[in-house]
N, C-alpha and C positions, 0 to 999 in steps of 0.2 A: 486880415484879408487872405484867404485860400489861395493855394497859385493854384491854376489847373496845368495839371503835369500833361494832360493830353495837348495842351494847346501849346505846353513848352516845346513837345515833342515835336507835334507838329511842324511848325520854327524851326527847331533843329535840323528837320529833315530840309526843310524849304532853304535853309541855307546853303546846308551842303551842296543841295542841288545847282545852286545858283555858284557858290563860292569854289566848286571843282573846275564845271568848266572854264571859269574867270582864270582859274590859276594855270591852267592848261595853257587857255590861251595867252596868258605873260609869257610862260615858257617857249611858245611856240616863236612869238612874235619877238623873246629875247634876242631866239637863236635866226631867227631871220633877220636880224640887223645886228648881228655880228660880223664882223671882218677882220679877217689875218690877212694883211696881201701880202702874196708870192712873194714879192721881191725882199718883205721882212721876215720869212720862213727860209728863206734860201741862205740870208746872210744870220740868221739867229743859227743856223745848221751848222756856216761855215765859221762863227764865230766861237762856237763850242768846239771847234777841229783847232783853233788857232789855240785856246785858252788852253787846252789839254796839252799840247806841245809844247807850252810855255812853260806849261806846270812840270813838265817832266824835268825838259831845259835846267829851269832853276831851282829845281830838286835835285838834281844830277850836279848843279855848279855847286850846291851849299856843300853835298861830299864832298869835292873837291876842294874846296875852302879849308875844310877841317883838317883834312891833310898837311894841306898850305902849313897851318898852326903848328902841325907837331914838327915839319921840318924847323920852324923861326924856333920852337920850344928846344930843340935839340939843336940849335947855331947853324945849321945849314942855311943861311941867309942869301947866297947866293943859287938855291936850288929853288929854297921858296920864292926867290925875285922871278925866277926863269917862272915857276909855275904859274905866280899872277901874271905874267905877262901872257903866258899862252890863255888863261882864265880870261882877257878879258878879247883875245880873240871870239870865245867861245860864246859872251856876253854879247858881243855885236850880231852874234844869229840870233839871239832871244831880241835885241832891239829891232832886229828886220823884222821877228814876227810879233812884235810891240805894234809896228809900223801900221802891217799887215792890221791887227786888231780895229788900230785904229780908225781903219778907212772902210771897216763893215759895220763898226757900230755908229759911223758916219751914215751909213746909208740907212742901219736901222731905223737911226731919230728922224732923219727926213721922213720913212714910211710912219713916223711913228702918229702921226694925227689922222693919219686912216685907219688905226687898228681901233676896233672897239667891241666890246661894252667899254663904259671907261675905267672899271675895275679889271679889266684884258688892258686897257692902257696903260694904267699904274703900273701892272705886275712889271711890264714890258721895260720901261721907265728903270723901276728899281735894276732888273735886271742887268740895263746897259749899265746904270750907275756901279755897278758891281767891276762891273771890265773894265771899267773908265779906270776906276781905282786900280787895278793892277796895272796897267799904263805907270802912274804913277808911283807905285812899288819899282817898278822896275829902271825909273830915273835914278830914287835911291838907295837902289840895291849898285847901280852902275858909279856914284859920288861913292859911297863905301865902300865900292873895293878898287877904286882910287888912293882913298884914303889909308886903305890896309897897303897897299902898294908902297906907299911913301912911308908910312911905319917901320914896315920891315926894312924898308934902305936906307932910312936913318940909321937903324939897330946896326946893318952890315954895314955904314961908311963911319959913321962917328959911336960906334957902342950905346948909343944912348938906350935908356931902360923904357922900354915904349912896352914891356910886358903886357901891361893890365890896358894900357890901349888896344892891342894889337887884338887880345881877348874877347874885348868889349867887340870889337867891328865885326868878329868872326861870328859873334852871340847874336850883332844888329840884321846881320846878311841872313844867318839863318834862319832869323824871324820874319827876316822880310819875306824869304821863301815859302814857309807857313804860313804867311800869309797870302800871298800870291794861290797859293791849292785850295782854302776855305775862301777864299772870295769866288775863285775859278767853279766851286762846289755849290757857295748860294744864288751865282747865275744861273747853273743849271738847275736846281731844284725851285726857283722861281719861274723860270722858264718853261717847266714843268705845270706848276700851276698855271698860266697863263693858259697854255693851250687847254686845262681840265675846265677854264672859266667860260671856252665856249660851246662846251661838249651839253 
């Protein structure tokens, strides 16, 4: 059987015609029933302000930490006591803005069943999940360096060899901190798509 290529053509053409505007108008009527509301833009803004200062925060306290380590490595134990101590001064600002965190990605998830397409609601979703999780870095970033506290005042009251522990907590807090910046980093580059998902 011959095909006739003029009538394939034809077809072709009568498709197009008909299959552009259909696809236009998906696009058009996507973006007409899209929704960001205000009040999930204001706090997704102010939420990226908190997470950044966090990150600094406990990017700034793992330095310090490390220090902590060479004073206990060098017996200074009563210098390194005084330093965790003011250290965990400096941890109760990162928990006020843990706090903080907490009561905008609170109002995120309430806005969150008005944001749509529902692939802008996913993004949205992942995104909190992201900061939720540094909340929680930041409880056991606060239990470990407890725990380094009490290591090193074991080592100054009874000598005991808490070395390779004391090491370990300084290795756990640091990673917690790196972890804390690449979570801080895939809210906002998720957050980023969201908003390209109703453009």
């Amino acid at each position: 059987m011959r095909i006739s290529w003029t009538k394939v053509r034809y077809f072709l053409i009568f498709f197009v015609i008909l299959a552009v505007p259909f696809g236009l108008w998906r696009a058009i009527s996507s973006r007409a029933n899209s929704n960001i509301p205000q009040g999930f833009l204001e706090s997704k803004q102010q939420t990226a302000m908190i997470g950044e200062q966090i990150v600094i925060l406990s990017h700034d306290s793992a330095a310090r930490i490390q220090a902590i380590e060479k004073l206990e490595q060098q017996g200074k134990y009563l210098e390194a006591i005084d330093a965790i101590r003011a250290e965990f001064n400096k941890v109760s600002e990162i928990r006020a803005q843990a706090k903080d965190l907490l009561e905008k990605l609170t109002d995120m998830t309430q806005d969150l069943a008005n944001v749509r397409p529902e692939i802008t609601r996913e993004l949205a979703l992942q995104a909190i999940n992201y900061e939720t999780q540094i909340t929680d870095a930041l409880i056991s970033y606060s239990v470990n360096l407890d725990e380094l506290l009490r290591a090193i005042s074991g080592r100054y009251i009874s000598a005991e060899t808490n070395a390779d522990k004391t090491s370990g907590l300084v290795g756990t807090l640091q990673d917690t901190a790196r972890s804390i910046e690449e979570l801080n980093g895939k809210y906002n580059q998720t957050m980023k798509q969201m908003e390209e998902s109703v453009k």
